[in-house]
N, C-alpha and C positions, 0 to 999 in steps of 0.2 A: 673690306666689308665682311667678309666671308671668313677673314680672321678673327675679326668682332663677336660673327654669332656663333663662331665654334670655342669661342674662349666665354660666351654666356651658356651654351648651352654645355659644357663640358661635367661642372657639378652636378647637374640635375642628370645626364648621362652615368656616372658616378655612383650619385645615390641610386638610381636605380637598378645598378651594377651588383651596389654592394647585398642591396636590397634581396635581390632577388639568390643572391648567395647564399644571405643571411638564412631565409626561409628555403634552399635547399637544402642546405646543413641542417636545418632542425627536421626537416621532411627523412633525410638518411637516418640520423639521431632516432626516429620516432621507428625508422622498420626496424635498427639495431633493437631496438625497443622485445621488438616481437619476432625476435634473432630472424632475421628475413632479408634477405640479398639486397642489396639498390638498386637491383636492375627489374625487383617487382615496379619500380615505380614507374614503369611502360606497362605494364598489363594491361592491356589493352578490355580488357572487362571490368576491372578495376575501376579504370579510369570513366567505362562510359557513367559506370553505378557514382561516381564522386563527381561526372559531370551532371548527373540526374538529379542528384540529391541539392547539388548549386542550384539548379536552376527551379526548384522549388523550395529555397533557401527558408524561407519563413514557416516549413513544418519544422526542418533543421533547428532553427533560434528558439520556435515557440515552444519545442522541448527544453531544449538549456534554459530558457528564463523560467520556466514552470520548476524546472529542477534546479535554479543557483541555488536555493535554501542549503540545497543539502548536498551539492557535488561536492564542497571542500572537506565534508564528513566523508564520505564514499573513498576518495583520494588517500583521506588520511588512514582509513583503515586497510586500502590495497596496501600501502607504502607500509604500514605497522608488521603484513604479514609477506613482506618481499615482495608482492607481486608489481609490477609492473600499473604505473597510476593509468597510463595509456588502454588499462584493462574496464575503465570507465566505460568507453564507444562498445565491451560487450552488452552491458547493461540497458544501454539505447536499443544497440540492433536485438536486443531482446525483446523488450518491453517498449523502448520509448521514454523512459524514465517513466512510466507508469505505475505506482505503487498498488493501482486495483487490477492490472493486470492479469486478466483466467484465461488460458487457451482450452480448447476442447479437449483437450490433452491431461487436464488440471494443474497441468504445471501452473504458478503463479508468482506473483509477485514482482519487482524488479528483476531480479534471475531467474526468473522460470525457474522456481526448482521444482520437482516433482514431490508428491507426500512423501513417497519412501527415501527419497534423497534428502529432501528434506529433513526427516526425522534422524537419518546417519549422521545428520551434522549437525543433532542437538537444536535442532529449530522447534517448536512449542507449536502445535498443531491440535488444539482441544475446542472445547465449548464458546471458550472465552477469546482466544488471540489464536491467530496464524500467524505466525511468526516469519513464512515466506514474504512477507510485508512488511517485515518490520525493516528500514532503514539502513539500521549498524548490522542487527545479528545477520541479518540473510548477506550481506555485505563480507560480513567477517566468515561466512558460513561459503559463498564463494570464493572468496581469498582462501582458505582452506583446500578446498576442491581443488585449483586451480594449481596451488603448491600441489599437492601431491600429483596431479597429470603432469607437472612439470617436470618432477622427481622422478615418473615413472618414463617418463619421452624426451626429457631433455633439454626440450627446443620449446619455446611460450606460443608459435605459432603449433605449435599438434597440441599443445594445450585446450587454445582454444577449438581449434577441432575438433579436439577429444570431447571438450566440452558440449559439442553440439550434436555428436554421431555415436558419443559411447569412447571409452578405454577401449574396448573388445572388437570393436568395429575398425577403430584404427590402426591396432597393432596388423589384425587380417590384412589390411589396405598396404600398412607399410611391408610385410611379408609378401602377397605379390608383388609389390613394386621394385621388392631389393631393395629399395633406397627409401630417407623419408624427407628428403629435399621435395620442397615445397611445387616448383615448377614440373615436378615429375607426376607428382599424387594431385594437382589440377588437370592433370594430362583430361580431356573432354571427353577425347574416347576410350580411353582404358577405364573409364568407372574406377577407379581404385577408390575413390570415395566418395559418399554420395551426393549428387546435383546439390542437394540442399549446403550440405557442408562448404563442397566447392566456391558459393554466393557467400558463404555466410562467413567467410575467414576473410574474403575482400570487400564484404559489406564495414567490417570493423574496422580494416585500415584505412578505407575510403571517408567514414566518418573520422576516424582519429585525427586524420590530414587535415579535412576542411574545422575540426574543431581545434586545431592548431596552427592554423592560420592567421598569425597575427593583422597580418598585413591587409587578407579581406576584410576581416571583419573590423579594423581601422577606417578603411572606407567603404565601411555600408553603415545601415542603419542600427549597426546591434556592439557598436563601440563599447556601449556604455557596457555590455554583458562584460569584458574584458578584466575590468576592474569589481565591477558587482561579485562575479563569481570568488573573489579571494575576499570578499567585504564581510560577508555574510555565513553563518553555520547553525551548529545547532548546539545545544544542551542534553543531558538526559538529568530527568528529576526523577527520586521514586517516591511515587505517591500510596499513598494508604490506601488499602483494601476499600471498596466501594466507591470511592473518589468520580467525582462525575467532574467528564471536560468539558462538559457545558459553565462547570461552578468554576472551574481552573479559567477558562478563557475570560467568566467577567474580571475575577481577582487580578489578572494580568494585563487585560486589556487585549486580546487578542480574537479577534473575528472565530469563531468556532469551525469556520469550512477549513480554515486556515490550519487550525488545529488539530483537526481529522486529518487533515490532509498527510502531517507528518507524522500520522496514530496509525494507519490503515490496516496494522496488526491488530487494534483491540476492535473485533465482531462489536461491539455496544458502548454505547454512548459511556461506558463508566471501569476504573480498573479492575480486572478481575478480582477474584477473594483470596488469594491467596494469602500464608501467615504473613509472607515479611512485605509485601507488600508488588510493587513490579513499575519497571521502567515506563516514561514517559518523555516524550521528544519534544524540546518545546526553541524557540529562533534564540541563539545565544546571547541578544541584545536583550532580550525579555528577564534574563538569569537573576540580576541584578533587582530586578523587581518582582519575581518571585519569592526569592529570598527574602524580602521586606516585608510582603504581606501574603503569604499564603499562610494559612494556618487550619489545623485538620478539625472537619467536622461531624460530629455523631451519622454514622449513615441515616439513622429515624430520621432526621431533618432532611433528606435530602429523597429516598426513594418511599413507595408507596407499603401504607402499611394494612395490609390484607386481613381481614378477619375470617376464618373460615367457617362455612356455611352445609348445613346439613347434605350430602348426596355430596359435595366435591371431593374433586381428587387432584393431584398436581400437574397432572398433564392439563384437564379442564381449566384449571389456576392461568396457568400458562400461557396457554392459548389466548385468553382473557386479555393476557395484557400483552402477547406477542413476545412472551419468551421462554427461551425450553426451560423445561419440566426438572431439569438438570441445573440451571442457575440458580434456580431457585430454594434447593434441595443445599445446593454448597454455602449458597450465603446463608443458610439456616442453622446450616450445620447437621443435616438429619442425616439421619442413619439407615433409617427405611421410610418408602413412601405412603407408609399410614400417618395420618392425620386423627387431631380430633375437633371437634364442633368447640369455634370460638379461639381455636390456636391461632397465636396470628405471626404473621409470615411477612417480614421484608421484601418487597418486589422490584428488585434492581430498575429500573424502565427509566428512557429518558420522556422529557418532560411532555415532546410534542408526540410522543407515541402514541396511535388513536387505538385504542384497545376494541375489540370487539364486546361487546354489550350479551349477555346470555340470559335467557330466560330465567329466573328463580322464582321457586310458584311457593304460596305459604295460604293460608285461610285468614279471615275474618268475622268474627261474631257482632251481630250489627246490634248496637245500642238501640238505648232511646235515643231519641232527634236526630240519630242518625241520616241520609240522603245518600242518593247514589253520587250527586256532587261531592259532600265535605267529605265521604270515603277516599272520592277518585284525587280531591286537592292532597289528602294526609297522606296519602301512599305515590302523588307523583304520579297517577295515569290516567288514561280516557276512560271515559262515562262507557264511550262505546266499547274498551277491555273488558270492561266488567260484565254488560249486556253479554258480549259474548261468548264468556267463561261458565256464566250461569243459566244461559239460554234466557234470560229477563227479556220482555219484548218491552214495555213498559218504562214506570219509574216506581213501579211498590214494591219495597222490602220492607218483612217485616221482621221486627222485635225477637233475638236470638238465631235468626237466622244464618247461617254459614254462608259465606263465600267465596269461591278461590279469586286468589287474586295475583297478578303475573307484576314482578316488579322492573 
């Protein structure tokens, strides 16, 4: 009998022999990854942060599923610039996969990159787009960064370090330490580098694990991410100066949150003005029907077109409709912000923008058969505006008379 259930139970002993091989091997594989010993995989702090982050597994997934669209884009741009695709789990322990991502620090974006770091590595920081958000560039703008800390230290774990505490900070760290072996520089009480760092190089590998863990996430609820995440990517289109994604998403069919979502570089609902035009992110299943029916339309059809009015000016303009003074000025193409009476002016604005309403005051000379009624219907306001403009207690106006009137 005892021979019986040991020759039943011997395969399923087996499989889960091999099994559990199978996903050490790739657990080693994944530290070689981040040139890093295999004997981090007792770190005992490590572990508690990849036992924490399991057992609230569903903030863990409901990042990866918010970001499948676009990990297999992220991967394919580490992989283009050598960096290691394992370099994904920084962008989590950064942000979250978060594309709106602002620390109080301004760093933003998926990489937290900061303005001035940002702009060293050619990221587009203006009026129109923050390019910390954009998707690819900040992506390929990290991969960058990342190569050169690697270049400048060697080893991808002081990379990433490097990445979180400064170049300058870690070279100091590895000068006192002598050494720049990883179990030395978490040393807790030498400080050699700081608290924060120390979390944040085992917050990455701790993620990297559990997001390579086949075998969990086999039997849990989030199987189907396994396959979705290679299913799916993106495009880039470039669309014509003015181009609103509100008009992009009916053309395609694509829910507009959806479309922002992989936009979160363009500040406004519509492409900046630039000559040649500028990149747009849109799901790579959609490509194929972009291609077929998107076709470019006159900006006049699409944003609002301003007549200008005595006393304004382009900041007032602006304001008006809830956009800088500066957008406005570009898509006109002006040179200086003098204006004249009756110029009219393109006003970039999406559709459900509720602009603010400004007072503009003008006169009226009242007819014959005129009333304070058919005044107040033909001008669009109350009986009681005009009572109050003119101090009228009444209902007599007479023949030739002035009256201001607020529109």
């Amino acid at each position: 009998m005892i021979k019986y259930i040991l020759t039943l139970c011997f395969p399923f002993l087996l499989l889960a022999n091999l099994t559990y091989e199978s996903n050490y091997n790739k657990e080693l594989a994944l530290l070689d990854s981040f040139d890093i010993e295999p004997s981090f995989l007792y770190d005992p702090v490590m572990n508690k942060m990849k036992a924490k982050t399991l057992s609230k597994d569903k903030h863990f997934f409901k990042a990866m599923e918010d970001a499948y669209l676009f990990i297999p884009a992220i991967k394919s741009t580490l992989s283009k610039y050598n960096v290691p695709q394992e370099f994904l789990y920084l962008a989590m322990a950064e942000s979250n996969f978060h594309t709106k991502a602002y620390s109080n620090k301004r760093a933003a974006g998926l990489w937290q990159f900061m303005p001035a770091t940002g702009k060293l590595f050619h990221l587009k920081i203006d009026e129109y787009v923050d390019e910390r958000r954009d998707l690819i560039k900040s992506t390929e703008a990290a991969a960058k960064y990342l190569s050169a800390l690697h270049k400048r230290f060697g080893k991808w774990y002081l990379a990433a370090i490097a990445y979180n505490c400064g170049g300058g900070a870690l070279s100091k760290a590895i000068r006192k330490a002598k050494t720049d072996k990883l179990s030395v520089l978490l040393n807790p009480k030498k400080h050699y580098i700081p608290r924060e760092s120390r979390y944040y190089i085992r917050k990455i590998v701790a993620l990297a694990l559990i997001g390579s863990d086949e075998q969990y996430m086999l039997h849990s609820e989030y199987e189907y991410l396994l396959n979705r995440a290679n299913a799916y990517s993106i495009a880039t289109v470039k669309l014509p100066r003015g181009e609103s994604l509100a008009r992009l998403s009916k053309l395609i069919h694509i829910p507009l949150k959806d479309l922002k979502k992989l936009n979160r570089h363009l500040k406004y609902d519509f492409v900046p003005p630039y000559a040649d035009g500028y990149d747009v992110y849109i799901p790579y299943i959609k490509l194929a029907e972009y291609k077929q029916k998107y076709f470019q339309e006159p900006i006049q059809n699409i944003y609002k077109i301003h007549v200008v009015r005595r006393g304004e000016n382009l900041s007032r303009i602006g304001k008006k409709y809830g956009v800088s003074y500066k957008v406005i000025k570009d898509f006109n193409k002006l040179r200086t912000n003098r204006l004249r009476i009756k110029q009219k002016l393109v006003i970039p604005i999406a559709k459900n923008t509720k602009h603010k309403k400004f007072k503009s005051t003008h006169y009226y000379m009242v007819k014959k058969g005129d009333s304070l009624g058919s005044i107040a219907r033909a001008h669009k306001i109350s009986i009681k505006n005009i009572r109050a403009q003119n101090n009228i207690k009444g209902s007599l106006i007479r023949v030739g008379e002035r009256l201001k009137l607020y529109e």
